[in-house]
C-alpha positions as CSV (number, residue, x, y, z in Angstrom):
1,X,51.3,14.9,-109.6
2,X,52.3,17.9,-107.9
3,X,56.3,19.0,-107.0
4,X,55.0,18.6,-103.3
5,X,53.9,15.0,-104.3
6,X,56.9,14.2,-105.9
7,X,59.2,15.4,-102.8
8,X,59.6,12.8,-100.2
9,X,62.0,12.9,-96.5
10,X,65.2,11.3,-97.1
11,X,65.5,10.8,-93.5
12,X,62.5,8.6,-93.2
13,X,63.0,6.9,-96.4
14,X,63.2,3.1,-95.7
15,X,63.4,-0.5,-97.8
16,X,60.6,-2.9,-96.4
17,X,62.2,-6.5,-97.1
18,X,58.9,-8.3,-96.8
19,X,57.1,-6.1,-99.4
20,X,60.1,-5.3,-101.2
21,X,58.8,-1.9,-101.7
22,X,60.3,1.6,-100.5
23,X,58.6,3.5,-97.6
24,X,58.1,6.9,-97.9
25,X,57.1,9.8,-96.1
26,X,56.1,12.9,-98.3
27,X,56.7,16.8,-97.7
28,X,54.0,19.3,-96.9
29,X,54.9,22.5,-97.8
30,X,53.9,25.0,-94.9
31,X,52.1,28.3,-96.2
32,X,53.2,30.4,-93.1
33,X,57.0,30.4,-94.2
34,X,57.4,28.2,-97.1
35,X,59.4,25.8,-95.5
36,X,58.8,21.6,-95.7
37,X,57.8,19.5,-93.4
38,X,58.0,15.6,-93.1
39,X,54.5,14.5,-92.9
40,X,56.0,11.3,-90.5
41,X,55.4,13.1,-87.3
42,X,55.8,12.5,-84.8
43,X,58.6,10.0,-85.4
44,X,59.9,12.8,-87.7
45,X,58.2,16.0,-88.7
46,X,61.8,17.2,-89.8
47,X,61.3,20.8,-91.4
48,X,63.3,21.6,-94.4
49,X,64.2,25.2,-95.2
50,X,63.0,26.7,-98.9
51,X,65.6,29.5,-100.1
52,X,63.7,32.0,-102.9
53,X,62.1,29.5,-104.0
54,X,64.3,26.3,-103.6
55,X,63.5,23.4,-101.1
56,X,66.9,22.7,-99.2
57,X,66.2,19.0,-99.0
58,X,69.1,17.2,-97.8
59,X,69.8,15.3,-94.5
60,X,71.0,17.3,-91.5
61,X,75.0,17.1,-91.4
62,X,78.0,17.1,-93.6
63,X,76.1,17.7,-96.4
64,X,73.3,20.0,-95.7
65,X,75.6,22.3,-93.4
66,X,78.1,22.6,-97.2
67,X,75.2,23.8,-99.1
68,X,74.2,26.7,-97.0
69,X,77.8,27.7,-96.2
70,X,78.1,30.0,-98.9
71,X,75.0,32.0,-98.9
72,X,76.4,35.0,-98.9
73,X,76.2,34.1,-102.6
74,X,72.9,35.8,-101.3
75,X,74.4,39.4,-102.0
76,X,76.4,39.0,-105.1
77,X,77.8,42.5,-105.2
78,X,78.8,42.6,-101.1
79,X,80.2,39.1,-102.0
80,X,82.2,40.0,-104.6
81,X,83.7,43.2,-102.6
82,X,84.7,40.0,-99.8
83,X,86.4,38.0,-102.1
84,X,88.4,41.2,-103.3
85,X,89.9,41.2,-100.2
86,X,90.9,37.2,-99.6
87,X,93.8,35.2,-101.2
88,X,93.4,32.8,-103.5
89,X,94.1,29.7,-101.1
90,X,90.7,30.7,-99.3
91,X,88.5,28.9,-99.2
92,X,85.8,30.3,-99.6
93,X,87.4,32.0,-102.7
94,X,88.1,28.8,-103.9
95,X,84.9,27.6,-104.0
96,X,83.1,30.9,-105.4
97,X,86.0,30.5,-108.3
98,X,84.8,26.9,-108.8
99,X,81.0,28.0,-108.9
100,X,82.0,30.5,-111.3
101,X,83.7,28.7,-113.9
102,X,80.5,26.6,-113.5
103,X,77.7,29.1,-113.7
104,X,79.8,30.7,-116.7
105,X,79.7,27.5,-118.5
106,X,75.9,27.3,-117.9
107,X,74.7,30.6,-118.0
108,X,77.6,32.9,-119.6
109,X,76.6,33.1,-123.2
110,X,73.5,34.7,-121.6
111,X,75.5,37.7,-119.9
112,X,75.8,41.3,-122.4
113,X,79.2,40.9,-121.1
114,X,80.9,40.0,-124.7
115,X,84.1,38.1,-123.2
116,X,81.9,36.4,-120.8
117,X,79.3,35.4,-123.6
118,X,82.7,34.5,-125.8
119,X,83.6,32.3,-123.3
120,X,80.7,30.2,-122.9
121,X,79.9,29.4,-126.6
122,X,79.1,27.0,-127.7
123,X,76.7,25.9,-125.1
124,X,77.4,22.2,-124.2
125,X,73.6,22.1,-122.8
126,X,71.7,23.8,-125.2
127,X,73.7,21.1,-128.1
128,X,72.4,18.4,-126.0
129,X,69.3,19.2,-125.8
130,X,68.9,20.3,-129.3
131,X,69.9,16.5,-129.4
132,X,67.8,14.8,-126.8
133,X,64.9,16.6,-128.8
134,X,66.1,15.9,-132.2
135,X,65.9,11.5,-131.5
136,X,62.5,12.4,-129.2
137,X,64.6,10.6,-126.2
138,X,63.1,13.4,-123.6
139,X,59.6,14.3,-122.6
140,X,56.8,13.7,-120.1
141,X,58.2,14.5,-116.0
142,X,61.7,15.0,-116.4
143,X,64.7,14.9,-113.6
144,X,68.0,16.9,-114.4
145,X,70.4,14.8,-111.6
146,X,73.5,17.1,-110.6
147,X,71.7,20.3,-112.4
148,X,74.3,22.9,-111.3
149,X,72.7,26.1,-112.3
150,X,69.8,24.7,-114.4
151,X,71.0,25.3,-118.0
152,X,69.7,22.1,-119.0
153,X,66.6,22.2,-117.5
154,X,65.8,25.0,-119.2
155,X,66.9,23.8,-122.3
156,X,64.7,20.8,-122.1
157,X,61.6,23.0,-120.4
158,X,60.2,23.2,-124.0
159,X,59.6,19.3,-124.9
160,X,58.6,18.3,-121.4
161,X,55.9,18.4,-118.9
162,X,57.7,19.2,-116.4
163,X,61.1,19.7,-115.0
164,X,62.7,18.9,-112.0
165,X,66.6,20.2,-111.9
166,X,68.4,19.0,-108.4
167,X,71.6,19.5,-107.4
168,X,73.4,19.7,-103.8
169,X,74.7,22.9,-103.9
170,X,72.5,25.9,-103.2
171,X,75.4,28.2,-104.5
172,X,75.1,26.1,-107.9
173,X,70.9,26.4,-107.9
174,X,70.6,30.2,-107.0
175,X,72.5,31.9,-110.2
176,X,70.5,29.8,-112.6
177,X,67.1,30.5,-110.3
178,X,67.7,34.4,-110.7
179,X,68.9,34.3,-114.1
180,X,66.1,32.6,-115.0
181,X,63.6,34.4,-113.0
182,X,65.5,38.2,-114.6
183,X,67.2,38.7,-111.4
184,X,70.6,40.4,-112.0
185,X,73.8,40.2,-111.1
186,X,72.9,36.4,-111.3
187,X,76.8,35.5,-110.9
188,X,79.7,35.9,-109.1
189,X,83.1,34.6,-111.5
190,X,86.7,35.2,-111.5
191,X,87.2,37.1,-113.9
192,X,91.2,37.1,-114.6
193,X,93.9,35.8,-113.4
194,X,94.3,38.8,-110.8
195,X,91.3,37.6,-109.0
196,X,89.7,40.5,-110.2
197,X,86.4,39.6,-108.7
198,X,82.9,41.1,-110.4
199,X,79.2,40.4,-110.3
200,X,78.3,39.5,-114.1
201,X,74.9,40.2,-114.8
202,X,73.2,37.4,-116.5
203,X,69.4,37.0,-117.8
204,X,67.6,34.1,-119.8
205,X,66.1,35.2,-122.9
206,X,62.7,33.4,-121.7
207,X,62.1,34.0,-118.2
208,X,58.7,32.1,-118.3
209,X,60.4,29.3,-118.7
210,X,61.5,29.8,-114.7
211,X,58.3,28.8,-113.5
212,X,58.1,25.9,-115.3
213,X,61.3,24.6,-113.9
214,X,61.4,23.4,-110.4
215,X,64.5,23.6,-108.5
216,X,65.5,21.7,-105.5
217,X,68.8,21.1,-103.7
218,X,69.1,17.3,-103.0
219,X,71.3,14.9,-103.2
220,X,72.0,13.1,-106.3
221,X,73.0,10.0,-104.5
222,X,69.6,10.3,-102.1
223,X,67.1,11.9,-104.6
224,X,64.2,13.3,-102.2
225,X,61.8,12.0,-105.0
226,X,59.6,9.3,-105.2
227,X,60.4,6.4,-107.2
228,X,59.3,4.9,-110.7
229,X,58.3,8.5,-111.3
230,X,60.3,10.1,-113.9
231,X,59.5,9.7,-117.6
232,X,62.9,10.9,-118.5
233,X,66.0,11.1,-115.7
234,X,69.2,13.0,-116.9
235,X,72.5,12.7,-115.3
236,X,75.0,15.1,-117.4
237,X,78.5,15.8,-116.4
238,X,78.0,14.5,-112.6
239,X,78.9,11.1,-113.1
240,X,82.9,11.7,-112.4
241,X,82.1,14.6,-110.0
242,X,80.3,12.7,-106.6
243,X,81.9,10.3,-104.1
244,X,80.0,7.0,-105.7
245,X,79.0,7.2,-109.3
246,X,78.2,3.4,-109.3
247,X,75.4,4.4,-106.5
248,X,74.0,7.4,-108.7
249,X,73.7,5.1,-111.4
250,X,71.7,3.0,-109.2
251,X,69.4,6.0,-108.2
252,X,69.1,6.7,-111.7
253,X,67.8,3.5,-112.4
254,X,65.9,3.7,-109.0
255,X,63.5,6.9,-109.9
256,X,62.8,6.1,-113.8
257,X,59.5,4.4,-114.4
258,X,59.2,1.5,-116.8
259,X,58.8,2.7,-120.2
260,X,61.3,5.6,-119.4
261,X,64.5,6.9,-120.7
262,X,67.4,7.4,-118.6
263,X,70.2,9.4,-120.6
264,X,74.2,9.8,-118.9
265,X,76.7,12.2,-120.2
266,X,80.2,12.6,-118.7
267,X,83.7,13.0,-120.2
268,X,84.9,10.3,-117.4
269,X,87.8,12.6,-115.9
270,X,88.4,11.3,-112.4
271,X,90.2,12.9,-109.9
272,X,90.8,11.2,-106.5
273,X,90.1,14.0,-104.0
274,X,86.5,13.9,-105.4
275,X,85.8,9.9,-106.3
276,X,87.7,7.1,-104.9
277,X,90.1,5.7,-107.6
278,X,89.0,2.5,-106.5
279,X,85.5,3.5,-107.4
280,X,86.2,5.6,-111.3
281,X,84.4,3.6,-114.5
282,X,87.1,3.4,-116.0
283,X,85.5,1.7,-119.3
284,X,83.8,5.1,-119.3
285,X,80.5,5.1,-121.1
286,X,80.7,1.3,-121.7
287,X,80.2,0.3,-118.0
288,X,78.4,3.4,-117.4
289,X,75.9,1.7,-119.3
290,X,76.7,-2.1,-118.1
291,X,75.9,-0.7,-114.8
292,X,72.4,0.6,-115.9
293,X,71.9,-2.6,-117.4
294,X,72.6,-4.9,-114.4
295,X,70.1,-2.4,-112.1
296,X,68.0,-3.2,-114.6
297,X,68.1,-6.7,-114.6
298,X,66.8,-7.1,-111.0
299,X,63.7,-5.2,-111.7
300,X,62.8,-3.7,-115.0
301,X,65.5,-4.3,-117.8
302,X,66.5,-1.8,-120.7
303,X,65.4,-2.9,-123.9
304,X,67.6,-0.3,-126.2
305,X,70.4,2.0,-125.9
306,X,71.3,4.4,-128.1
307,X,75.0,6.4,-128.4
308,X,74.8,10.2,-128.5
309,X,77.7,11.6,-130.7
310,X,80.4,13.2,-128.9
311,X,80.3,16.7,-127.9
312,X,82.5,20.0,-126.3
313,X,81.9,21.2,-123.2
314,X,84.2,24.3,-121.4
315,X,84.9,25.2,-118.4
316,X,86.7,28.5,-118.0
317,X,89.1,28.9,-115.2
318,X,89.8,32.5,-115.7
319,X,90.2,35.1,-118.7
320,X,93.2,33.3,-120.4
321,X,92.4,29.6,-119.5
322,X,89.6,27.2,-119.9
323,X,89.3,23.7,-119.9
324,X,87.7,21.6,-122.9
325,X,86.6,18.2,-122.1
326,X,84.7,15.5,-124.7
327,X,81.3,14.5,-123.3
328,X,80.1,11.1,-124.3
329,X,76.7,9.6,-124.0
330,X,73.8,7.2,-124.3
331,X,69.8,7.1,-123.9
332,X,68.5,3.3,-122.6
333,X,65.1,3.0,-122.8
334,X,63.4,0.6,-119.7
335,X,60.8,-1.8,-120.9
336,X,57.4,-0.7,-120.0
């Protein structure tokens, strides 16, 4: 199946109670401009936009207008220039420091920039999936929920058939898109505590590997995929960092076929402006896992779980000051 057969309208997307099946409508992609278009028409016929290469597939709103507000992301060297000249309270600053830390921790050790590369080692992504490989707990169609800039995706490229890396944020997807694809500067960070603001260039030491990846910006919480698809669906450090991490779970659960493996990695660090206190796991890992299990239950249940050791992962904040967290996580396996 095709990445155009996998992508479905999450605006048409509905339950039928009767059947007790999902409807679906699936995505064309139009050869005039690359964009998507719902195949429901006339009742929908939404068109999706596709930025180099990346189906924006979210529903119109809160959402989908926050993922394109920071294309200037676009033009990292104009962008960077911008930034030079706001305060640190902006927010668009804010946010281009936050996608910064993150791309660094992604992509950094990548970048012939040696405090840059310094930064970013070791590479939480490529340890886990040197370790997904190592117990043979990822392979076949793959989903990389909450991708960020794709490290993992690419990581895992190698020992699948295919790879699908979504995230919400365009201004996540694009740095790991052009890094992967040998487009530099792939990055915009912040690089000291100064805001001395610079376009890092950053390259993948495979870029085959790019068009093997697929990269779409969804939503984790409303995957635009089918479900029962996905021979292996990863959710790593995204569990503590979306509005409902009960619902993602769910989704999880929702798009892995019987027979599957569905692996969760997350140090667990709430903060409220982000999640709901009311809605934090906090038995961490344990009722991560208790919460795949009862999805389970009232369709296909897990038959095994397995615990991943513990690993570092780093997010740097500026030149002086990063932040270590420990990542811990499991691999169920569904009954086929």
């Amino acid at each position: 199946m095709a990445a155009d057969e996998l992508l479905v309208c999450p605006i048409c997307r509905s339950f039928d109670q009767a059947a007790r099946t999902v409807r679906v409508a699936p995505l064309e992609r139009r050869p005039d401009d690359g964009a998507w278009a719902c195949t429901n028409a006339p009742a929908c016929g939404f068109v999706f936009p596709e930025v180099e290469g990346i189906p924006v597939i979210l529903k119109p709103g809160t959402a989908f207008k926050a993922s394109l507000r920071f294309l200037p992301e676009a033009r990292p060297l104009a962008l960077a220039r911008l930034l030079a000249l706001l305060g640190p309270e902006d927010p668009l600053a804010a946010r281009a420091r936050g996608v910064g830390s993150y791309t660094v921790a992604h992509l950094g050790d990548w970048s012939p920039d040696p405090e840059i590369a310094l930064a970013a080692r070791p590479n939480a992504y490529s340890t886990l999936a040197a370790t997904l490989a190592e117990r043979g707990a990822v392979s076949g169609r793959t989903i990389v929920l909450g991708a960020g800039p794709g490290r993992l995706a690419y990581e895992l490229q190698p020992f699948c058939e295919e790879v699908l890396a979504l995230d919400v944020a365009l201004d996540m997807l694009l740095p790991g898109r052009r890094a992967m694809a040998g487009a530099a500067p792939a990055a915009i960070v912040c690089a000291t505590d100064s805001l001395e603001w610079r376009a890092v260039p950053v390259a993948a030491p495979d870029p085959a590997r790019a068009d093997r990846i697929r990269f779409v910006c969804g939503d984790a919480l409303d995957p635009p995929v089918r479900a029962l698809v996905f021979d292996t669906v990863v959710a790593a450090n995204v569990v503590d960092s979306i509005f409902d991490p009960s619902l993602l779970i769910g989704q999880v659960d929702a798009i892995l076929r019987p027979g599957g493996r569905a692996v969760i990695v997350s140090p667990y660090v709430w903060k409220a402006e982000t999640t709901p206190p009311g809605s934090w796991l906090r038995g961490g890992a344990q009722q991560a896992l208790a919460l795949l299990e009862t999805y389970g239950r009232a369709t296909t249940p897990y038959e095994s779980a397995e615990w991943l050791p513990e690993m570092e992962w780093a997010l740097r904040v500026d030149a002086n000051h990063a932040v270590r967290y420990r990542l811990q996580g499991f691999v169920a396996r569904k009954s086929a």
